[in-house]
Structure formats: C-alpha cells, structure tokens
C-alpha positions in Angstrom: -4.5 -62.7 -23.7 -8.2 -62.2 -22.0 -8.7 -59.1 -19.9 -9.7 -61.5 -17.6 -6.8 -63.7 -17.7 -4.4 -60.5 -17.7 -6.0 -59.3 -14.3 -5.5 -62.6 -12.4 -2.0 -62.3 -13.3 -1.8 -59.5 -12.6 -3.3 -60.5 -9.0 -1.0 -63.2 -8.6 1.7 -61.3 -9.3 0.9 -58.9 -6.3 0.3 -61.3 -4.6 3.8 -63.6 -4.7 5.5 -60.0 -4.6 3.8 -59.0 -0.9 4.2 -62.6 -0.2 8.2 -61.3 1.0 6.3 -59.2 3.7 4.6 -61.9 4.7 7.5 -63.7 5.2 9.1 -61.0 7.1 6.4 -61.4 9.5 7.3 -64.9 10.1 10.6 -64.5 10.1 10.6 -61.7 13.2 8.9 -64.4 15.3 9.8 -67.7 14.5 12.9 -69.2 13.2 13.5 -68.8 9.4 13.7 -72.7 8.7 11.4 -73.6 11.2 8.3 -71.1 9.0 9.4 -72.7 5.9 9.2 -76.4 7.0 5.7 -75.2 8.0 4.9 -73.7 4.8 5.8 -76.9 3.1 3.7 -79.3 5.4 0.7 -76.7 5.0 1.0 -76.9 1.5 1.4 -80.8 1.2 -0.3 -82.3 3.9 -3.3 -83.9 3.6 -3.6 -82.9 -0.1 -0.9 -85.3 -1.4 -3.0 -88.4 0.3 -5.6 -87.3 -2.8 -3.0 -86.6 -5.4 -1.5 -89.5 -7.1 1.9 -89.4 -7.1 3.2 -88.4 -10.7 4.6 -91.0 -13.1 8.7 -89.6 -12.5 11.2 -91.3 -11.3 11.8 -90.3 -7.0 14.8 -89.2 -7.6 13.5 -86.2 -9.5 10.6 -85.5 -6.9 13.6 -85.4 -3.9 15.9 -83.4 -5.9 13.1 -80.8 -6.6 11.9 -81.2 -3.1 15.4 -79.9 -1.7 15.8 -77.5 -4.4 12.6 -75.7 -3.9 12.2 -76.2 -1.2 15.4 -75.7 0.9 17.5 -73.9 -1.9 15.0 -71.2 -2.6 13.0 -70.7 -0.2 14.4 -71.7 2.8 17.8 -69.7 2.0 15.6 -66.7 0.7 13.5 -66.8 4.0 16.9 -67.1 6.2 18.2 -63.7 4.0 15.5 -62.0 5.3 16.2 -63.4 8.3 19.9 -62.4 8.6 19.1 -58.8 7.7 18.0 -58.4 3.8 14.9 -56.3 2.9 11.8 -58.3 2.2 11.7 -55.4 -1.0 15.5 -56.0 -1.7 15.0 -60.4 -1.0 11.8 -60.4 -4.0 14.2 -58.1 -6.2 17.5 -60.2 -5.9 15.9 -63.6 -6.8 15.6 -62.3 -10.2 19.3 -62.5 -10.4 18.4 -66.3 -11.8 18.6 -64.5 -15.0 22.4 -64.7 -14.8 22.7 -68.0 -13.2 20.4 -69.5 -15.7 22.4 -68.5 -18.5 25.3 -70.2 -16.8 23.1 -73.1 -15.7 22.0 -73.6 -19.3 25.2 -73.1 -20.9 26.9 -75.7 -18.7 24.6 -78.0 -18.0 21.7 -78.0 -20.6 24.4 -77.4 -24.0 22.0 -74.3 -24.7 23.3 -71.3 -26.7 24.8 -68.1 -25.0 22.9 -65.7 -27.1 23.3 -61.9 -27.4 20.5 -61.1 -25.8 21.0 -63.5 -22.9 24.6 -61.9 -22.3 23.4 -58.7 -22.6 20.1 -59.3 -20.3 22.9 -60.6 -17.7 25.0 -57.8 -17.9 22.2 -55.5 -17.3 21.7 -57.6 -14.5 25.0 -58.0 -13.2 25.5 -53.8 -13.3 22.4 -53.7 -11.3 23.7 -55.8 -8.7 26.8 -54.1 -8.1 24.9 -50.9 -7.9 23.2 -52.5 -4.8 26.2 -53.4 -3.4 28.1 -50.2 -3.5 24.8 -48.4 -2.4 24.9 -47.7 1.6 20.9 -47.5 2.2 20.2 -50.3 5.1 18.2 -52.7 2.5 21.0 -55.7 2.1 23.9 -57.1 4.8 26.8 -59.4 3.2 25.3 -62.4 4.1 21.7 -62.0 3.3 22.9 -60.8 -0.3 25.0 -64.3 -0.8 22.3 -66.2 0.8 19.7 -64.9 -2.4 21.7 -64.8 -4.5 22.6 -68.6 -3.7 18.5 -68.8 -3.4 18.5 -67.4 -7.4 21.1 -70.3 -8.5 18.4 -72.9 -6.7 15.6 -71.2 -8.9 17.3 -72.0 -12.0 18.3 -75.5 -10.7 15.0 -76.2 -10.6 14.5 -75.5 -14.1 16.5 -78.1 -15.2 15.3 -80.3 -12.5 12.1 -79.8 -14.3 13.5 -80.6 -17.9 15.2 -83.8 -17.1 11.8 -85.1 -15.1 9.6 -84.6 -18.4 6.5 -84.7 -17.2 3.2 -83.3 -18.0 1.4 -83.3 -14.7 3.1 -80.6 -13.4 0.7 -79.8 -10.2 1.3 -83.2 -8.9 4.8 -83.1 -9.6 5.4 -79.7 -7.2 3.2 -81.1 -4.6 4.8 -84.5 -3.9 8.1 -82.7 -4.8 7.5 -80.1 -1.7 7.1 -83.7 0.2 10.8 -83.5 0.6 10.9 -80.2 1.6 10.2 -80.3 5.6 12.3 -83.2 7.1 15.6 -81.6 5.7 14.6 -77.8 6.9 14.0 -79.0 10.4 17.2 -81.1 10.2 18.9 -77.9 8.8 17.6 -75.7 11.2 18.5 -77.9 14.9 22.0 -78.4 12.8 22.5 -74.3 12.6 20.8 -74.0 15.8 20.4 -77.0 18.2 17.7 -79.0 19.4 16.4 -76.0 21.4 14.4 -74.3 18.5 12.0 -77.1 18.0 11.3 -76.5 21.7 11.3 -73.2 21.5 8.9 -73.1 18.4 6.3 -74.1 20.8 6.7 -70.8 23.1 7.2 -68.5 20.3 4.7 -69.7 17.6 1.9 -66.9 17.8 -0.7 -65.5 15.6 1.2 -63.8 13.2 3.8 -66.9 12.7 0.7 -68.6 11.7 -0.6 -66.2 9.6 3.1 -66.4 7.7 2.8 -70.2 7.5 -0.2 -70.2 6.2 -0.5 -67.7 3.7 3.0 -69.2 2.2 1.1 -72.3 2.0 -1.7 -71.7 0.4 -2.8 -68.6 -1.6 1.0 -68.0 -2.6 2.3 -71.8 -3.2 -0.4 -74.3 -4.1 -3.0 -71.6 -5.5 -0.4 -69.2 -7.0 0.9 -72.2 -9.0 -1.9 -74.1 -10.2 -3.1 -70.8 -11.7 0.3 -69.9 -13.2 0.7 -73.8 -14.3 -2.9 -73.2 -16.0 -2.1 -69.6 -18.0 1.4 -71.3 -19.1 -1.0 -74.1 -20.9 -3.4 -71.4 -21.9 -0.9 -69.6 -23.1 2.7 -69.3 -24.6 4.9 -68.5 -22.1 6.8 -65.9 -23.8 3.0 -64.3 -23.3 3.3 -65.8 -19.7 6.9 -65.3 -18.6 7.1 -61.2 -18.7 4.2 -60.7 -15.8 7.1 -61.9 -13.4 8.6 -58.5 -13.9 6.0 -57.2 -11.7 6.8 -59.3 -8.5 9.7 -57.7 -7.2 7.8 -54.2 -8.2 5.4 -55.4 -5.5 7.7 -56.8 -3.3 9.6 -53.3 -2.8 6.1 -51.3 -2.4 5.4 -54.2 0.2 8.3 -53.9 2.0 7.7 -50.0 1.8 3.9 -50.1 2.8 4.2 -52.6 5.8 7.9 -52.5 7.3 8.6 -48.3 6.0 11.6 -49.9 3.6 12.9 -47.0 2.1 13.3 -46.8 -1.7 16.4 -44.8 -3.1 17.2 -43.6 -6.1 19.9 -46.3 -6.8 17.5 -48.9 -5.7 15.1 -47.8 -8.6 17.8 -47.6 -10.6 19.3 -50.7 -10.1 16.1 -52.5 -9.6 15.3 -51.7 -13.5 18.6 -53.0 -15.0 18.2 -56.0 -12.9 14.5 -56.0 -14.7 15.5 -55.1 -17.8 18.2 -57.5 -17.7 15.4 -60.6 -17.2 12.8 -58.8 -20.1 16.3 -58.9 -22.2 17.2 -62.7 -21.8 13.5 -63.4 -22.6 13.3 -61.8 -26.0 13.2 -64.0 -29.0 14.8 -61.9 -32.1 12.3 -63.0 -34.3 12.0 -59.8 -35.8 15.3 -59.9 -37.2 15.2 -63.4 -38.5 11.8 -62.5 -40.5 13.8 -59.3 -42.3 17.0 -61.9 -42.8 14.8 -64.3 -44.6 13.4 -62.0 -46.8 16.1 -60.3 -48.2 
C-alpha cells in the first residue's frame, strides 16, 4: 500500500473513531433518533436527486436502509444515549465479529473456521470482562442495545451479498433513503408526538454540528474513500485499519467527555481486537507448507 494511501486511512480511521464523541454531543441535546434521522437526510438529500438509483432490486435498498440505518446507528446512538460510553459504544460494535460468524454460518452456508471460533472467543472473553468490570463506562441496556447494533452490522453484510452490485456508492446513498421516515416513526412511538415539537426548542449549535459532521465527513466522505481503497486494494490489506477505530473512539471519549480508561478496559479492549484481527486471518501460510510436503 502507498504511504499516501496508508495515511488517509489512517485519517479516516480517526476520524469514524472520534465520530462516537461527536455523537455524544448530539445525543446530550437532542433526542438520539431524532440526530440520526438528521444524519441520514444530511447525507441523502439533495445528492440522491444526482445519483442514479443503482440497478437492485428496492427491496434490497429498504432492507439496507433500515439496517443501517436504524439497526446500527440509530440503536448505537440510543446506547450512548441510555448511558454507554461513546469510547465503550465504538469498542462494542466490533463484537460483529461474533455475530458474523453466526450470521455467516446460518445464513450464508460459510465455514466455521478455527480461526473464526477462536477470533470469537477472544471476543466473547473480552466482553464478559466488560461486564463484570464496575468502571461507569456501560449500563445494561446500552450494552444490549450495541451489541444488537453489532448483529445489524453484520446484517448488512449479507444484505450487501445478496444485492450483487458493483456501484456500491449509489447503492448506500439511496439505501440511507430509507433511513429517516422509520427513525422519526421510531422515535414519536418510544416517545410521543412531543419530541418532533420539542426538536424545534432544543435543536442548537452543537446538535447541528452532530448532524452534520455524521453526515458528511464520517458517512458519505468516509465511505466513498473506504469504497475506493477496498477497489484499490485487497481487503485483507483494507479490512485490519478498522482495528484502529475503537482505539480512537476510547482516546475520544477520554479527550472530550474525561472517560476514564481502566486496566480491564485495555485489557478487554485488545481481546475484543484481537478477536476481529483473528477471524480475519487467512492460513495461507499453512496451506503453502501442506502442499509442499
């Protein structure tokens, strides 16, 4: 890879990892939902009335739409919401490493694989190590809520699969077309008709701020770069730089809201990171040495 290439990852990746702060910010003045339905809108509208629509089926674009939109982000931005650390919210997502091996194994047919198992494991110890650690970062339900948020991630993958298609920008813009509608619907459901109301008093500076920086550095610039490195690229090249977001995300949360980082956080944050390096590895190492013998 190209020094050059390297250091916008690199950027990118600090970036989507501070992104969690970001969020934070949003979330401690506007409604959780509300922020992400804005996000979405930022980051569709008007640049979908330029875009042409990609050549999938609807169905795929909705189901992404609701996946991405609403599964990941909207659950990971109510976690945050409901008490989880914007450090401990970038760190948890990675947990798709174990629902993508169950994702994959039920749905796709794929292989469980030793290192797959073993990357989960990893993960899985981590996890409980968060659990049973008493240091403020996580509440009950804004652990299930990412961790549901992780299970999204890797339904999108397959989402993905199944639509086939080559034009992937397009497909993740008019995808996060059917993001909005249902987050607002979501939110008046969990909350009544009152917050659209009261998102016109308590929208401010910073909620704006939020909104937009979701929108538009972090979603539709964030991914037409990493869209462009994964063609550049192979992705087994590409794939290990997302290591470094939750790394990010926990100095974030450290730098901007005085998250503390414990010992079992570092800990656990690394078998939780090793575990996804792990389930990446291709043992082709081993297979070269077999097929010489």
């Amino acid at each position: 890879m190209k020094l050059r290439d390297f250091c916008l990852l690199f950027a990118l990746m600090a970036l989507w990892g501070l992104n969690f702060s970001v969020i934070k910010l949003g979330v401690n003045n506007i409604d959780p939902l509300m922020l992400t339905a804005l996000r979405f809108t930022f980051a569709v509208f008007p640049l979908v009335l330029f875009i042409k629509r990609p050549n999938v089926p609807w169905r795929y674009l909705m189901a992404y739409g609701l996946s991405f939109g609403v599964g990941v982000w909207g659950l990971t931005t109510l976690s945050i919401r409901l008490g989880l650390s914007a450090g401990m919210a970038s760190l948890l997502l990675d947990m798709s490493v174990v629902s993508s091996l169950l994702v994959g194994y039920f749905v796709l047919k794929e292989k469980l694989t030793f290192n797959k198992l073993f990357g989960a494991g990893l993960a899985l110890l981590g996890l409980l190590i968060i659990i049973r650690a008493d240091g403020g970062a996580i509440t009950m339900a804004g652990l299930l809520l990412v961790l549901l948020a992780s299970v999204f991630w890797s339904v999108n993958g397959v989402i993905v699969k199944w639509a086939n298609t080559r034009e992937i920008f397009a497909f993740n813009l008019w995808g996060m077309l059917f993001a909005p509608v249902p987050l607002v619907l979501l939110s008046v459901m969990l909350n009544g008709p009152s917050v659209v109301t009261d998102l016109m008093t308590e929208f401010n500076q910073s909620a704006l701020f939020s909104a937009l920086f979701q929108a538009y550095p972090t979603t539709l610039l964030g991914y037409w770069l990493w869209n462009k490195m994964i063609v550049k690229y192979s992705i087994s090249s590409v794939a290990p730089m997302t290591l470094l977001v939750p790394v990010f995300g926990l100095l974030g949360g450290h730098w901007f809201y005085d998250e503390v980082i414990t010992v079992s956080q570092i800990v656990a944050g690394g078998l939780i990171l090793a575990g996804l390096f792990i389930s990446q590895i291709t043992w082709t190492v081993f297979k070269v040495k077999r097929s010489t013998v």
